[in-house]
Structures are given as structure tokens and as C-alpha cells.
C-alpha positions, 0 to 999 in steps of 0.5 A: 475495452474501456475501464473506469476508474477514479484517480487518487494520485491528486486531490482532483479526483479524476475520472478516468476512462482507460483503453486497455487492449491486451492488458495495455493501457492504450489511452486514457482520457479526462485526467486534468493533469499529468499523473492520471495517465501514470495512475492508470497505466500502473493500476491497469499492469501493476497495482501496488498499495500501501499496506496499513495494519496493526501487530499484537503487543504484549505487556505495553499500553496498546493491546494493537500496535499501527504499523504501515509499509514504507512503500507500496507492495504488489495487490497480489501480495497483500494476503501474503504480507497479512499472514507475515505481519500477523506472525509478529508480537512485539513486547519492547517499547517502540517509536513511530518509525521503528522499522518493525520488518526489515524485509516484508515477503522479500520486496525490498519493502519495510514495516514500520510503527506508526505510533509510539507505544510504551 
């Protein structure tokens, strides 16, 4: 089977033909540089994103507060960490980068401001 699919690993913007066989990545053609075979093989067995959101504040000057995950977290947890992420009410002052979840979902990954809010 042939997939396929944009790289965003560079500004270039490949467009990428995958050969997958039994949820392998067998070739991938029209990358114009080294990371769009790494993009593709890691979109094809594991996607991950990065995961932006906002968590609701009380009594500081935004209602919503930005937050992000240090590092990309599995497609397939994404749902989940929303319903963690929503679970959470911040009512002290925080930085950009004040880690707000130590340990999201048990992923070794970390929510963090991304905007200072008093």
C-alpha cells in the first residue's frame, strides 16, 4: 500500500509517498532530505504530537490558561490526557514554564504554562 502524506519535520514540506507492508514502512520516496524517512516511519507505527490546551484558572486575570506538553504523547492518548488536563483548576499565580502535570497519564511526559498569568 502506498500512503501519502506531508512531512513537517522541515520547512520544505515534502510530499512524501510511503510503502507500507504489514504496518511497516518499506520505502519512502520524494523526501529532499534525511528526516522525511524518519517522519514517515514514526507516523506510519507510532504517531505522537505534541499536546496544547488550555486549564481553567480562577480568581487571576485569564479565565484560560496555555499550557502544552514537553514532548510528544502517543495519538492514541490524546483523548485521555484532555480528560486529565480538564480535571485541573489553577487558582495561584503561574510562569511560562511552570510545570503544571509532573506526569501526564503515566508517560514520563510533563504539562507546562506557556504564558505567565497573575
Amino acid at each position: 500500500m502506498i500512503k501519502m502524506m506531508i512531512c513537517i519535520e522541515c520547512p520544505k514540506s515534502c510530499a512524501l509517498a510511503v510503502e507500507i507492508d504489514n504496518g511497516k514502512v518499506i520505502r519512502v520516496q520524494g523526501s529532499k532530505c534525511p528526516k522525511g524517512a524518519a517522519y514517515a516511519a514514526l507516523e506510519v507505527q507510532d504517531p505522537a504530537r505534541i499536546l496544547t490546551a488550555t486549564i481553567v484558572s480562577e480568581g487571576l486575570s485569564l479565565k484560560l490558561i496555555p499550557v502544552r506538553t514537553n514532548k510528544p504523547i502517543p495519538k492514541k492518548d490524546l483523548l485521555r490526557a484532555m480528560e486529565e488536563i480538564k480535571k485541573i483548576n489553577i487558582k495561584a499565580p503561574v510562569k511560562a514554564g511552570d510545570i503544571i502535570i509532573k506526569n501526564l497519564l503515566g508517560l514520563g511526559v510533563k504539562v507546562v504554562a506557556t504564558r505567565a498569568v497573575q
